[in-house]
N, CA, C and O atoms as a MOPAC input file, in Angstrom:
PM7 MOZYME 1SCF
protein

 N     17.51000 1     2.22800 1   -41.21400 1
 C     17.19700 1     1.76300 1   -42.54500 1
 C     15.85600 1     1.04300 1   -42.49200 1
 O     15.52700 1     0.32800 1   -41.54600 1
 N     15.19600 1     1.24600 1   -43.42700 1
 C     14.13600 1     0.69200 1   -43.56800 1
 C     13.88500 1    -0.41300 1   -44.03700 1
 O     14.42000 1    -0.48700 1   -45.14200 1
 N     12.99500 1    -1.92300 1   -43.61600 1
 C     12.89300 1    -2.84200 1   -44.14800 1
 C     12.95100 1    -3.03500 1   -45.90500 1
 O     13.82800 1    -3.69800 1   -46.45900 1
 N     11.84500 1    -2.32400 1   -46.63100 1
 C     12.17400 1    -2.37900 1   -47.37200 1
 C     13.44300 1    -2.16300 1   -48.52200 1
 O     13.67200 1    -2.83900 1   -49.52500 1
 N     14.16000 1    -0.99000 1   -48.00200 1
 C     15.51200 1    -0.39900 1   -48.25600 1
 C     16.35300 1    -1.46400 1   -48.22400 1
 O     17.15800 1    -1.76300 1   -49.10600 1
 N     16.11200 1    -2.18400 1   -46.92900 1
 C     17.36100 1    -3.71600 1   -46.76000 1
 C     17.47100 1    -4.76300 1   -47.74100 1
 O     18.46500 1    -5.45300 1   -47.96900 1
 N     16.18300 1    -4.81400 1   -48.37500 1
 C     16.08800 1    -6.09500 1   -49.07900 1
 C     15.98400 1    -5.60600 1   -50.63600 1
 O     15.45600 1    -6.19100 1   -51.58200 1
 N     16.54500 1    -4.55300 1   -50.60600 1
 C     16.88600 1    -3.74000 1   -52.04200 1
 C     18.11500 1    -4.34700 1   -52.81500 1
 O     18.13700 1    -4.50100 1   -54.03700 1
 N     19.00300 1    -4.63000 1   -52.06600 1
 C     20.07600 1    -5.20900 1   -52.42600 1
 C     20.57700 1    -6.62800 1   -51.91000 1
 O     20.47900 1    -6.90800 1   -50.71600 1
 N     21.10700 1    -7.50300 1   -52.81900 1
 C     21.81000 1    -8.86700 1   -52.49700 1
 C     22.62400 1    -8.82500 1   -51.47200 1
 O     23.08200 1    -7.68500 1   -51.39800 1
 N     23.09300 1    -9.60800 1   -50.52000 1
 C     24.37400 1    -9.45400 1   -49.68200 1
 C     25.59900 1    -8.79900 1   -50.63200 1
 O     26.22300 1    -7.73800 1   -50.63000 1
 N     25.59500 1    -9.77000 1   -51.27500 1
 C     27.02500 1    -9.66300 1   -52.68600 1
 C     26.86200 1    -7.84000 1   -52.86300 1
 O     27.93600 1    -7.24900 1   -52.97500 1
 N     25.90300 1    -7.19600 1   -52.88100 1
 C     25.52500 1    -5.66600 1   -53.34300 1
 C     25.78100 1    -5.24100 1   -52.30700 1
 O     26.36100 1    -4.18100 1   -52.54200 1
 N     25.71400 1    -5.40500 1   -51.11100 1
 C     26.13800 1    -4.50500 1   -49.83900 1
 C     27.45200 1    -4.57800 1   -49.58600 1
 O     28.08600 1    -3.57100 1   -49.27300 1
 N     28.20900 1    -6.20200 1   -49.73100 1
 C     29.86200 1    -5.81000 1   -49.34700 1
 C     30.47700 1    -4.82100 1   -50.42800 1
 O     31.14600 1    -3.86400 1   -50.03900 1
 N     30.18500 1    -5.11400 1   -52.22800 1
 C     30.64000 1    -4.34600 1   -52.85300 1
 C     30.52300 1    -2.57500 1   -52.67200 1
 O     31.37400 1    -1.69300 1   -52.55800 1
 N     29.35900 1    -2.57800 1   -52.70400 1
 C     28.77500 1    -1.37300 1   -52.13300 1
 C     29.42800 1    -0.29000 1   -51.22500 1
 O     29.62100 1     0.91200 1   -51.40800 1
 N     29.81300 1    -1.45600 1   -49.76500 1
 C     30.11400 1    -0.86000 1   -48.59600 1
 C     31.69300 1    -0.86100 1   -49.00500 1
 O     32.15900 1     0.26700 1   -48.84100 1
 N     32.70600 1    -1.85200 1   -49.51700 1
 C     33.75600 1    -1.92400 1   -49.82800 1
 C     34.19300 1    -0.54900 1   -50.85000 1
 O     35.21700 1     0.04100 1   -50.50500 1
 N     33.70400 1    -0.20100 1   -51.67200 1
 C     33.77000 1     0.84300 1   -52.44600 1
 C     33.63200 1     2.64900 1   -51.72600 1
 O     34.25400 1     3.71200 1   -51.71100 1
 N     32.54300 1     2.10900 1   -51.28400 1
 C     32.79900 1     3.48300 1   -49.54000 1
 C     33.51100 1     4.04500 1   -49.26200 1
 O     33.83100 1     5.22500 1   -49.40600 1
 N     34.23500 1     2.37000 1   -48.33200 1
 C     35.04200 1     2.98600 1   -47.35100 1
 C     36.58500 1     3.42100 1   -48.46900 1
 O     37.26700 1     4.44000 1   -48.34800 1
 N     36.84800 1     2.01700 1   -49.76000 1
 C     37.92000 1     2.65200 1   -50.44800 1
 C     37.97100 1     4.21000 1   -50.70000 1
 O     38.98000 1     4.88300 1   -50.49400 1
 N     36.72500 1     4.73100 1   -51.18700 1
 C     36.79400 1     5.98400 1   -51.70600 1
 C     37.28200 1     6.68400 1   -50.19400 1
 O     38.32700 1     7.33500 1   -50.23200 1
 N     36.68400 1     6.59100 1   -49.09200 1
 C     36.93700 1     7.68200 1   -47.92500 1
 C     37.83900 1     7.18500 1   -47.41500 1
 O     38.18400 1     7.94900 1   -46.51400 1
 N     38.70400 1     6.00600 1   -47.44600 1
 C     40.09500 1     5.51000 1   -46.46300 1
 C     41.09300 1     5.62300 1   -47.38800 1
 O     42.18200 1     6.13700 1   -47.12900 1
 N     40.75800 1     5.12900 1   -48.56000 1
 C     41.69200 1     4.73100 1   -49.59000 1
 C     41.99400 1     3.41100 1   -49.37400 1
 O     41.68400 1     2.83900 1   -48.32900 1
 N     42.65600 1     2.80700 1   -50.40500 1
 C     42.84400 1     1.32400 1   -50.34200 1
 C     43.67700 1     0.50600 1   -48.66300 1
 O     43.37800 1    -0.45300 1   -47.95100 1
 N     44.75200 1     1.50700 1   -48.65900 1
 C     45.65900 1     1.42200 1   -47.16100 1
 C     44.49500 1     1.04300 1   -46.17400 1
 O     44.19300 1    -0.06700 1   -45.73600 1
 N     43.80000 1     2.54300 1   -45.89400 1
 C     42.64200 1     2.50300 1   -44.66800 1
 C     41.63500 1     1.43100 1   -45.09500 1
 O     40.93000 1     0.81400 1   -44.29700 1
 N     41.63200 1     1.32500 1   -45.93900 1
 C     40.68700 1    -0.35700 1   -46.26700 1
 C     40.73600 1    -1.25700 1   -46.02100 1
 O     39.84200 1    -2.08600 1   -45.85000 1
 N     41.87200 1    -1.33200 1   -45.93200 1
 C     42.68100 1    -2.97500 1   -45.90100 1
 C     42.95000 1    -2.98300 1   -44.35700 1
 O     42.86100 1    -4.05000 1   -43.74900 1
 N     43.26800 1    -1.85900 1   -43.72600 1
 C     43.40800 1    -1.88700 1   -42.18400 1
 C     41.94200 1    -2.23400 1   -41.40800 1
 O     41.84800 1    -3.00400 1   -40.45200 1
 N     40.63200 1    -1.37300 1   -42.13500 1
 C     39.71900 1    -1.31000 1   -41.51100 1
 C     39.10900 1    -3.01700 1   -41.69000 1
 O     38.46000 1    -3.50100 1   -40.76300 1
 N     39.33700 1    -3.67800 1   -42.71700 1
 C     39.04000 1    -5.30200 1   -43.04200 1
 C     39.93300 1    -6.09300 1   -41.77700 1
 O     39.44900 1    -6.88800 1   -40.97200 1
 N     41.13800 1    -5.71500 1   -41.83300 1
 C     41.89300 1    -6.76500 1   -41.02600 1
 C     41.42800 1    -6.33200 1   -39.71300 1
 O     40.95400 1    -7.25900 1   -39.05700 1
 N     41.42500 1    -5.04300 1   -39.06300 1
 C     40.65100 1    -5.12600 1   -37.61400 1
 C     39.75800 1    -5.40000 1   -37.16400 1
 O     39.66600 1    -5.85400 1   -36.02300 1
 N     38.61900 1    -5.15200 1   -38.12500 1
 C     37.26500 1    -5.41400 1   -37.84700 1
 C     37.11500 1    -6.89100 1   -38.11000 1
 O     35.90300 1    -7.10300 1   -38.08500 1
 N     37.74100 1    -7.98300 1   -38.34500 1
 C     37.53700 1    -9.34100 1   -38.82100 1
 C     38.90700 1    -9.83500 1   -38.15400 1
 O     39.22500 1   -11.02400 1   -38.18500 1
 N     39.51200 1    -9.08500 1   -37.69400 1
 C     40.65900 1    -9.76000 1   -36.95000 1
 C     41.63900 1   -10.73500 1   -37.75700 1
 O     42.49500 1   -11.52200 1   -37.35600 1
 N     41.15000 1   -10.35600 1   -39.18500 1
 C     42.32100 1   -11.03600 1   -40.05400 1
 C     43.87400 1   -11.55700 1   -39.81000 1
 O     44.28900 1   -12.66000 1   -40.16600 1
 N     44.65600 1   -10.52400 1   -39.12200 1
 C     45.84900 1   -10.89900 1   -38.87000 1
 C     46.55300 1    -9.54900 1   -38.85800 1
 O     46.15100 1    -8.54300 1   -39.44200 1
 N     47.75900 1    -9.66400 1   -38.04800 1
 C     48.74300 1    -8.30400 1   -37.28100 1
 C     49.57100 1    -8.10300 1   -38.47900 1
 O     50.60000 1    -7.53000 1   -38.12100 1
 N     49.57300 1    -8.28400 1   -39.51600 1
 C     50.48300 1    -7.78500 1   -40.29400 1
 C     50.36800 1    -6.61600 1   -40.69400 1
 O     49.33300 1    -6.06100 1   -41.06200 1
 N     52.14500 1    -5.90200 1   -40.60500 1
 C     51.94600 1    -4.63300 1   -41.00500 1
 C     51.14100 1    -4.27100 1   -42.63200 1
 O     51.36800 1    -4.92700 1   -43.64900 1
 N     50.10500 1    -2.98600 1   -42.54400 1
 C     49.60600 1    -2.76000 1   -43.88500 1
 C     50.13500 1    -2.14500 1   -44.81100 1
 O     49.69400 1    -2.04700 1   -45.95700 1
 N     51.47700 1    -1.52000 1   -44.22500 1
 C     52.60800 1    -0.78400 1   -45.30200 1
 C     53.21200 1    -1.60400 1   -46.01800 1
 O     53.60600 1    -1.35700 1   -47.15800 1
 N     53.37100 1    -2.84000 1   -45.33000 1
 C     54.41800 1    -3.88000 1   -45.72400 1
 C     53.69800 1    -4.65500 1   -47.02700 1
 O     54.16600 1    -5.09500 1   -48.07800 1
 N     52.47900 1    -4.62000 1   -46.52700 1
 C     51.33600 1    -5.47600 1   -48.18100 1
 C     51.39700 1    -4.69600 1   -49.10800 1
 O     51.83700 1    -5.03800 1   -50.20500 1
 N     50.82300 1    -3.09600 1   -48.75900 1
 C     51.58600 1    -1.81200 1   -49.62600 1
 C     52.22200 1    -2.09500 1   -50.64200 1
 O     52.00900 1    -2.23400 1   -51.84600 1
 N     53.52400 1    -2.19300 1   -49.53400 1
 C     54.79200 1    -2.23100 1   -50.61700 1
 C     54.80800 1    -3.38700 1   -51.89900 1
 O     54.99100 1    -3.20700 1   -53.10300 1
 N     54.49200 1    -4.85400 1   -50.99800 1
 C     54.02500 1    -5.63600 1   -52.17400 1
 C     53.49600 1    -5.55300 1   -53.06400 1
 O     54.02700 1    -6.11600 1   -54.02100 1
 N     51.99500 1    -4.74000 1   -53.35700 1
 C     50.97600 1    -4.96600 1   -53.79400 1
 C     51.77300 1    -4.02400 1   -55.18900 1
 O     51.49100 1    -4.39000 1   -56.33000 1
 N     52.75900 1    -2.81800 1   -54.99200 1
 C     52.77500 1    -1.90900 1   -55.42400 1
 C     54.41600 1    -2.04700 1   -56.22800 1
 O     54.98100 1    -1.44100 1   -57.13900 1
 N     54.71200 1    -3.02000 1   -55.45400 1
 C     56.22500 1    -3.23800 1   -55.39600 1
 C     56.79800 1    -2.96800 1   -57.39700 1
 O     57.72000 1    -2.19400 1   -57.65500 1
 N     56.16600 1    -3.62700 1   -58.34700 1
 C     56.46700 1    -3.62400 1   -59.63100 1
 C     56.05500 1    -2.35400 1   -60.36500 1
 O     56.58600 1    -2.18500 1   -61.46300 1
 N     55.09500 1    -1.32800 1   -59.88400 1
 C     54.47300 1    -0.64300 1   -60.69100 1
 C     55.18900 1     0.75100 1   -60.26600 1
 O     55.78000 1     0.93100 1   -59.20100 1
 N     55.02200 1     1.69400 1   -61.30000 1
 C     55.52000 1     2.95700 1   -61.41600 1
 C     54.58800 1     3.74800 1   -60.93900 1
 O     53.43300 1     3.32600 1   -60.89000 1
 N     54.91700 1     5.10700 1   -60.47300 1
 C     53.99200 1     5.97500 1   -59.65300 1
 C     52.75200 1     6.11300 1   -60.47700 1
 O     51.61700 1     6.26500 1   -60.02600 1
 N     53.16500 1     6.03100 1   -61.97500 1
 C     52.39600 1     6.69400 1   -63.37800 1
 C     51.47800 1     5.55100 1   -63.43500 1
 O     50.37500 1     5.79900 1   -63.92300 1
 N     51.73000 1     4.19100 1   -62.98600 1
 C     51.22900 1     3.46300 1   -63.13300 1
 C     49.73900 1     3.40400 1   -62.38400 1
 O     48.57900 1     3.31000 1   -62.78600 1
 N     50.45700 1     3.52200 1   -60.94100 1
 C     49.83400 1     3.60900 1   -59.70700 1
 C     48.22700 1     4.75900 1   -59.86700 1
 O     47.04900 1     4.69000 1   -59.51800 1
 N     48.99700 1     5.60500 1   -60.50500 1
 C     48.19200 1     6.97200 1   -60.67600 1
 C     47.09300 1     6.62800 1   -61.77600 1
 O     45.91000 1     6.79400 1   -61.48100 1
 N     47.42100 1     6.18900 1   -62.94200 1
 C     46.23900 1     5.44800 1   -64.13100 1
 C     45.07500 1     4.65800 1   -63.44600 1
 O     43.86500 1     4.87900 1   -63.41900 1
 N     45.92300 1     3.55700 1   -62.84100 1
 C     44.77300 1     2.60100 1   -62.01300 1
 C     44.05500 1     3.54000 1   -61.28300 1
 O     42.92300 1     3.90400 1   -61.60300 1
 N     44.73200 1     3.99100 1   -60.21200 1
 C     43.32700 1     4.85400 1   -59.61000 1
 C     42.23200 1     5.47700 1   -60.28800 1
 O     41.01300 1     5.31000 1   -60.24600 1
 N     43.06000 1     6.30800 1   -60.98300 1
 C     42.24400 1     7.27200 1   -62.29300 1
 C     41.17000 1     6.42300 1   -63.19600 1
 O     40.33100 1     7.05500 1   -63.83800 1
 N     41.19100 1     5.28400 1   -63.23400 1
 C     40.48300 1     4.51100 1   -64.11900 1
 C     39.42200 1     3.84200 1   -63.04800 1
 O     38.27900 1     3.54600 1   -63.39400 1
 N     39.82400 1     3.67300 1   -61.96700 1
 C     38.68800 1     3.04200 1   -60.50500 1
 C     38.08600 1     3.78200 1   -60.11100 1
 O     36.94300 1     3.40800 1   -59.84800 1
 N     38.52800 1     5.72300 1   -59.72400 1
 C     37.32700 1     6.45700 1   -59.82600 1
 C     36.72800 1     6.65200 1   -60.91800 1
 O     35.54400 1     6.92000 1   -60.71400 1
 N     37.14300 1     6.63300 1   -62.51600 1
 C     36.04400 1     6.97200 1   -63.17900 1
 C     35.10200 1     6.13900 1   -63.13500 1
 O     34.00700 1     6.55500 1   -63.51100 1
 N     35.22200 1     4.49100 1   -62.59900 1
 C     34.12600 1     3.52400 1   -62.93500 1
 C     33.28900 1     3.47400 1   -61.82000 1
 O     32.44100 1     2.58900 1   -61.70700 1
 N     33.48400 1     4.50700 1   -60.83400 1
 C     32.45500 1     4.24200 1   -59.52000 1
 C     31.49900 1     5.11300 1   -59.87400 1
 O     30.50300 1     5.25700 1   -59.16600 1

């Protein structure tokens, strides 16, 4: 990357940036795994947050949100 290229964007513009990435190519799961390893966040299983995160909502539900997060990228 080129100096100038680097200083194109705010820090704040590169995590969003890079966070949006990897969601699109891991998906939220592989996201959340690739955050907690690489930062050593903590051993908790990522199925188990999954289930939380997801625990109230309907598949239809599940499926809108996405549908509405890729159209805004």
């Amino acid at each position: 990357m080129l100096l100038n290229e680097r200083s194109k964007y705010t820090d704040r513009e590169i995590i969003e940036k890079g966070s949006r990435a990897l969601i699109k190519e891991l998906g939220y799961s592989g996201f959340l795994r690739f955050i907690r390893q690489s930062e050593g966040i903590s051993k908790e299983d990522y199925l188990k947050i999954d289930d939380e995160i997801f625990d109230e909502m309907s598949l239809e539900e599940i499926y809108d949100n996405a549908k509405k997060h890729w159209d805004n990228m």
